[in-house]
PARO-440733 format. One record per residue: residue number from 1; x, y, z of N, C-alpha, C in turn; residue in three letters. Coordinates in nm, 2 decimals, decimal comma. Example, Ala and Ser with C-alpha at 12.3 -4.5 7.8 and 13.67 -1.06 7.14 Angstrom:
2
+-----+--------+--------+--------+--------+--------+--------+--------+--------+--------+------+
:  nr :    n_u :    n_v :    n_w :   ca_u :   ca_v :   ca_w :    c_u :    c_v :    c_w : rest :
+-----+--------+--------+--------+--------+--------+--------+--------+--------+--------+------+
:   1 :   1,32 :  -0,57 :   0,78 :   1,23 :  -0,45 :   0,78 :   1,32 :  -0,33 :   0,78 :  Ala :
:   2 :   1,28 :  -0,22 :   0,71 :   1,37 :  -0,11 :   0,71 :   1,29 :   0,00 :   0,79 :  Ser :
+-----+--------+--------+--------+--------+--------+--------+--------+--------+--------+------+
END
This chain:
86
+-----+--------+--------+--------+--------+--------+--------+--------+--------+--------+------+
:  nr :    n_u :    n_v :    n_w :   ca_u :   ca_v :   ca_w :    c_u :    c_v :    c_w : rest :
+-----+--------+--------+--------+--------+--------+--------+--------+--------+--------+------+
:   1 :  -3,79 :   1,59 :  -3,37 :  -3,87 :   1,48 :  -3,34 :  -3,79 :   1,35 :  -3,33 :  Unk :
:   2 :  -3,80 :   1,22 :  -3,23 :  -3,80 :   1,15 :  -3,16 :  -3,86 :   1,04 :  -3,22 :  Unk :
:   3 :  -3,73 :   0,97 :  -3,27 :  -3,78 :   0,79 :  -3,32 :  -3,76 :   0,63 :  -3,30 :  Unk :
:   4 :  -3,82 :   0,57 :  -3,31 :  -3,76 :   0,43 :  -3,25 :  -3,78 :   0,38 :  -3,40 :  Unk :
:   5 :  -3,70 :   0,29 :  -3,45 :  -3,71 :   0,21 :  -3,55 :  -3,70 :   0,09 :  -3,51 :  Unk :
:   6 :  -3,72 :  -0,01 :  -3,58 :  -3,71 :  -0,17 :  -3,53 :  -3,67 :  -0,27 :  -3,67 :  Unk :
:   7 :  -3,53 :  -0,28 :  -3,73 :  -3,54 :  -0,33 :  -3,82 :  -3,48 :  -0,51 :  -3,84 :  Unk :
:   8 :  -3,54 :  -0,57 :  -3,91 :  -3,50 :  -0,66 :  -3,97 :  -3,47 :  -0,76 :  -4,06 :  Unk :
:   9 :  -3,32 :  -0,77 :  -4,09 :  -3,27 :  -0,82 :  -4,21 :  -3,27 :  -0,93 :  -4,26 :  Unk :
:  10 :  -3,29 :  -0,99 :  -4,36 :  -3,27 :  -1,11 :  -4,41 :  -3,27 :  -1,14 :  -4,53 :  Unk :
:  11 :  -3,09 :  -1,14 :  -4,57 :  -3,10 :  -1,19 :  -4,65 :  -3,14 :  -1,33 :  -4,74 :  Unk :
:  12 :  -3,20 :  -1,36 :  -4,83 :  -3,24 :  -1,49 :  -4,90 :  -3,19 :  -1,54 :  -4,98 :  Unk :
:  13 :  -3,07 :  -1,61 :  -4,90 :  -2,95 :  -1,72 :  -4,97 :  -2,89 :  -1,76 :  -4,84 :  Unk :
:  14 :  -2,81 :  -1,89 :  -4,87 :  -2,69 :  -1,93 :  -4,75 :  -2,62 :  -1,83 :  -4,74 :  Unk :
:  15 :  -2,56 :  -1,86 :  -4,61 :  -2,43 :  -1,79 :  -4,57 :  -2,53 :  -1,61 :  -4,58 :  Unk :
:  16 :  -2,59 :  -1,62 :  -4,49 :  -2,69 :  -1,52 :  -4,47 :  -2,61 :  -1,40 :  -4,39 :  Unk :
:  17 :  -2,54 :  -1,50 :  -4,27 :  -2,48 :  -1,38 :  -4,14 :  -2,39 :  -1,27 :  -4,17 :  Unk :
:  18 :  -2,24 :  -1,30 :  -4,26 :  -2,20 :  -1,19 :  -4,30 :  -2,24 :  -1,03 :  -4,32 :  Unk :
:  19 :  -2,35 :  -1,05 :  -4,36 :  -2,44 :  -0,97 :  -4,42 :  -2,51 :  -0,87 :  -4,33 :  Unk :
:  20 :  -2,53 :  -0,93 :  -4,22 :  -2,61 :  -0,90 :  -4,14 :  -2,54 :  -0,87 :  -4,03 :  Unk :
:  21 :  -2,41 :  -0,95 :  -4,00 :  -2,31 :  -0,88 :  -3,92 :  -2,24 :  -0,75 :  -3,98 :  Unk :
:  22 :  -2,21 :  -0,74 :  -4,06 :  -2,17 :  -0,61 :  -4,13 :  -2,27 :  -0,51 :  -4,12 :  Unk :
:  23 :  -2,42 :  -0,51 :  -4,16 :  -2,47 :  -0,45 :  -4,12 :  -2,54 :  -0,40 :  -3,96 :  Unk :
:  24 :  -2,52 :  -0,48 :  -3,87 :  -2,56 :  -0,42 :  -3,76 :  -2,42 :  -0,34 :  -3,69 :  Unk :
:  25 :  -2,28 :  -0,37 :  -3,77 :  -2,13 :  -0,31 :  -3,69 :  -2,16 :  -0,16 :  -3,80 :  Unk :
:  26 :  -2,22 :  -0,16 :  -3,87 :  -2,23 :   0,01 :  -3,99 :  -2,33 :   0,09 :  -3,88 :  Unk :
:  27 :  -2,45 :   0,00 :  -3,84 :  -2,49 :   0,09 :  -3,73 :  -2,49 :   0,10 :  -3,62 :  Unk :
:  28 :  -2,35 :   0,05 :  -3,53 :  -2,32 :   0,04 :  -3,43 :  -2,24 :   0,18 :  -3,48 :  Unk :
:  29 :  -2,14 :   0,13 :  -3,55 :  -2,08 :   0,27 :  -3,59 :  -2,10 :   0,42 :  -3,51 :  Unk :
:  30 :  -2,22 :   0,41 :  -3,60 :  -2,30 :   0,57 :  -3,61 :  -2,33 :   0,65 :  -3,44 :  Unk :
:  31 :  -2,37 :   0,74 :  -3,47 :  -2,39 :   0,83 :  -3,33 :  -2,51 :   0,76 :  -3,27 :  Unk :
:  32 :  -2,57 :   0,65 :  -3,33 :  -2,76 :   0,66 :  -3,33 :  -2,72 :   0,56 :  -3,17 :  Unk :
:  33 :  -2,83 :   0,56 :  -3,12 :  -2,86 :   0,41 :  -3,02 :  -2,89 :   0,30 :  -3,06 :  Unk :
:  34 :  -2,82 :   0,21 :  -3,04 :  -2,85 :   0,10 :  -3,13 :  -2,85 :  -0,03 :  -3,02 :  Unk :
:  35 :  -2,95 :  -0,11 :  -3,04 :  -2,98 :  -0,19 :  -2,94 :  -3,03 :  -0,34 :  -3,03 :  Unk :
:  36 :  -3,00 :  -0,45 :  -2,98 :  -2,98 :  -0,55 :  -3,06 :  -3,04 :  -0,70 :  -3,00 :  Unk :
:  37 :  -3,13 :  -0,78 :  -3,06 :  -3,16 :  -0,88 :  -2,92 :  -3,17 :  -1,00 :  -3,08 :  Unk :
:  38 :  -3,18 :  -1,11 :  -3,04 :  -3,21 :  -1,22 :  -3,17 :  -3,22 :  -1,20 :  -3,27 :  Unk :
:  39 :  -3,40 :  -1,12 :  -3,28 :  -3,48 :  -1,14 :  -3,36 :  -3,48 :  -0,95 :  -3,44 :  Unk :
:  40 :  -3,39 :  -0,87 :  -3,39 :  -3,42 :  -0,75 :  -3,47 :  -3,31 :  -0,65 :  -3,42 :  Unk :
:  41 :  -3,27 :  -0,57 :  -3,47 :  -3,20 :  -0,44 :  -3,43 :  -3,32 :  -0,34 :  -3,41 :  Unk :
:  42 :  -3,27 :  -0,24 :  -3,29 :  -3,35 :  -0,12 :  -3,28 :  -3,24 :   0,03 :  -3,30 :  Unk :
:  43 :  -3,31 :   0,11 :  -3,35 :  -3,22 :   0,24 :  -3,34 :  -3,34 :   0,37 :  -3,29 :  Unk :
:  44 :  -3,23 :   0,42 :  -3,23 :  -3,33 :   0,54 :  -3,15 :  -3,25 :   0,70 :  -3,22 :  Unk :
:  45 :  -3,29 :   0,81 :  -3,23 :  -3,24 :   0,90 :  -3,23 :  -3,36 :   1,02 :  -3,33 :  Unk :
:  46 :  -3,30 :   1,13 :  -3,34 :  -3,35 :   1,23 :  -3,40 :  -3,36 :   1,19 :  -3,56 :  Unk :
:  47 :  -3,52 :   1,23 :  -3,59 :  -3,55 :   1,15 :  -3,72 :  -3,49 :   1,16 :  -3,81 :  Unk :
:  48 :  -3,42 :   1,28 :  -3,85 :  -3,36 :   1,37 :  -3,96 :  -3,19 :   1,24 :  -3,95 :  Unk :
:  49 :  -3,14 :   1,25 :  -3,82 :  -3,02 :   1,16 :  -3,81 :  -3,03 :   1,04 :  -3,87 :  Unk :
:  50 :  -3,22 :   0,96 :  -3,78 :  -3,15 :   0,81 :  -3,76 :  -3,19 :   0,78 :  -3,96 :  Unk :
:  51 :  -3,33 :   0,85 :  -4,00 :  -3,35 :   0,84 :  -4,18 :  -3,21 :   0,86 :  -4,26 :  Unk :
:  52 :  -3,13 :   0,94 :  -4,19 :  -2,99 :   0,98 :  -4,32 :  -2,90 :   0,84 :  -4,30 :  Unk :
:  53 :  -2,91 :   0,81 :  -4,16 :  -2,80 :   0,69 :  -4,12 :  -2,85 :   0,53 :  -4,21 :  Unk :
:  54 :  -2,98 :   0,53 :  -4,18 :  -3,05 :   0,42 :  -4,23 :  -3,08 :   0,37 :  -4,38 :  Unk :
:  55 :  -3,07 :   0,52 :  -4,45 :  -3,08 :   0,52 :  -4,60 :  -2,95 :   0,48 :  -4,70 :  Unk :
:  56 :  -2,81 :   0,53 :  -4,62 :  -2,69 :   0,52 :  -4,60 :  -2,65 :   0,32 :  -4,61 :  Unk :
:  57 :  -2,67 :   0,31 :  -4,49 :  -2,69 :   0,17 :  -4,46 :  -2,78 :   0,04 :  -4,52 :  Unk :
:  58 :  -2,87 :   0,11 :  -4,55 :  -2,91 :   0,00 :  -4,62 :  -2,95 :  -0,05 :  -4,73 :  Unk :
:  59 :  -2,88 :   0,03 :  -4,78 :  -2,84 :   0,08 :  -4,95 :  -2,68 :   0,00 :  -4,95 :  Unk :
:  60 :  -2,63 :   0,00 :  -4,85 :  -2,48 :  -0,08 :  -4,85 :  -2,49 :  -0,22 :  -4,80 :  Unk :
:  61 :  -2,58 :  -0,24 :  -4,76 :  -2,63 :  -0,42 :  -4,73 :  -2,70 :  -0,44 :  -4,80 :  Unk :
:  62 :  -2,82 :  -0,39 :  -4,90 :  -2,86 :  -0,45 :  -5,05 :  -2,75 :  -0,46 :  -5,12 :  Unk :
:  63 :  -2,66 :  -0,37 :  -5,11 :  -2,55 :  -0,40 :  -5,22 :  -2,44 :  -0,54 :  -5,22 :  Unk :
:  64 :  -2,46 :  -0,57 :  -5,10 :  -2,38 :  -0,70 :  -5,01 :  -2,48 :  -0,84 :  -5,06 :  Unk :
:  65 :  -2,56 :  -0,84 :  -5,06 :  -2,67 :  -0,95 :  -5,07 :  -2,69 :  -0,97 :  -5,21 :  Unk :
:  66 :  -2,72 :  -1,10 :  -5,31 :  -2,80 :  -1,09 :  -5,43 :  -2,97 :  -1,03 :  -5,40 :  Unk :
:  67 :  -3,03 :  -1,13 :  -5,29 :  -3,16 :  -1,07 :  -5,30 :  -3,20 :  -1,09 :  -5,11 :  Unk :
:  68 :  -3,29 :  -1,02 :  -5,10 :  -3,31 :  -1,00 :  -4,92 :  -3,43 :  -0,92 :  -4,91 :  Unk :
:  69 :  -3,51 :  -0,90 :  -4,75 :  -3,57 :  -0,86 :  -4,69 :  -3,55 :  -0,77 :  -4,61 :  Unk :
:  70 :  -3,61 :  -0,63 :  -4,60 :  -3,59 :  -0,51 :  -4,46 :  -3,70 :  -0,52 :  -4,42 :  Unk :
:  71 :  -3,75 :  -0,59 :  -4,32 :  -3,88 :  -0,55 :  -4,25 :  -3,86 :  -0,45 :  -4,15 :  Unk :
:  72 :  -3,93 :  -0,29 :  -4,17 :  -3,85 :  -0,19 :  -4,04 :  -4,00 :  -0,12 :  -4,00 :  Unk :
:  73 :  -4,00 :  -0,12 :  -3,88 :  -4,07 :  -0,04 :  -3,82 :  -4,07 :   0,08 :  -3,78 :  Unk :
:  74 :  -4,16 :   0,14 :  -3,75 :  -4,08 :   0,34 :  -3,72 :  -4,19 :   0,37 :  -3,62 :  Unk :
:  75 :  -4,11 :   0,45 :  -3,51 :  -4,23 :   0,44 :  -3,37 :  -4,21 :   0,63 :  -3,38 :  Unk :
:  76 :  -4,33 :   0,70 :  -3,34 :  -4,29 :   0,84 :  -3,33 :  -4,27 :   0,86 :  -3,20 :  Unk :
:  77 :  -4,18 :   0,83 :  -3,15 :  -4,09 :   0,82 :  -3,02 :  -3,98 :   0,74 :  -2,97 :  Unk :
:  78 :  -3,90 :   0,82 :  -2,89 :  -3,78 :   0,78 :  -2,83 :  -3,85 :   0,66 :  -2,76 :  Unk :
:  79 :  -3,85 :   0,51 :  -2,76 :  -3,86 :   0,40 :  -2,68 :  -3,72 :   0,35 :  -2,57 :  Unk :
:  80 :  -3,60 :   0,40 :  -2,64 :  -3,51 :   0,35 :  -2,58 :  -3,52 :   0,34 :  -2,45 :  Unk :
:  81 :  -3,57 :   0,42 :  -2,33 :  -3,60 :   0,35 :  -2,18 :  -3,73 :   0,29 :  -2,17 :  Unk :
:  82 :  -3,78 :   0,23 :  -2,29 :  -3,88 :   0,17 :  -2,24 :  -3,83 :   0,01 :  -2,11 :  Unk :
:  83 :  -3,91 :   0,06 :  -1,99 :  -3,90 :  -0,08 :  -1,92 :  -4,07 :  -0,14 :  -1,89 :  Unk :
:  84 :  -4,08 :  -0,26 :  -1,95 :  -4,23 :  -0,32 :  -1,91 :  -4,26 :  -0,29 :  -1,80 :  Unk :
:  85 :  -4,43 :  -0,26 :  -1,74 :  -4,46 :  -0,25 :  -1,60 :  -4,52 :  -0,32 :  -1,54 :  Unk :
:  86 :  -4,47 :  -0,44 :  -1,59 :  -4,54 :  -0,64 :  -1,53 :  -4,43 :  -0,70 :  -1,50 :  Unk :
+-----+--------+--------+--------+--------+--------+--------+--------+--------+--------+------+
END
């Protein structure tokens, strides 16, 4: 099965980006699709992958941060070619 995630980070303190840059280069890393715009990272892949990748990961950016936010979404499908039809 086929997933789109949508996550995002924020840490809650100065000097926020480190944090956040580190963490979106750990999931660039990975095998997963990883797609990136302002306001969020997206990862696409097979559920079993992108959950092992993401549990990995964000267990290693709590550890980076004193205290922070994951707001993540989870779509039961591949979105990556999504293109609007407007």
């Amino acid at each position: 099965m086929n997933i789109s995630v949508e996550l995002t980070l924020t840490p809650l303190h100065d000097n926020y980006e480190p944090a956040i840059i580190h963490f979106i280069k750990q999931l660039r890393a990975s095998n997963l699709k990883v797609l990136e715009n302002p306001l969020s990272t997206q990862v696409y892949g097979e559920y079993s992958e992108v959950m092992s990748v993401l549990t990995t990961e964000i267990k290693g950016a709590f550890e980076l941060i004193e205290n922070g936010l994951l707001h993540m979404k989870i779509v039961k499908t591949d979105r990556y070619d999504y293109e609007p039809h407007f």
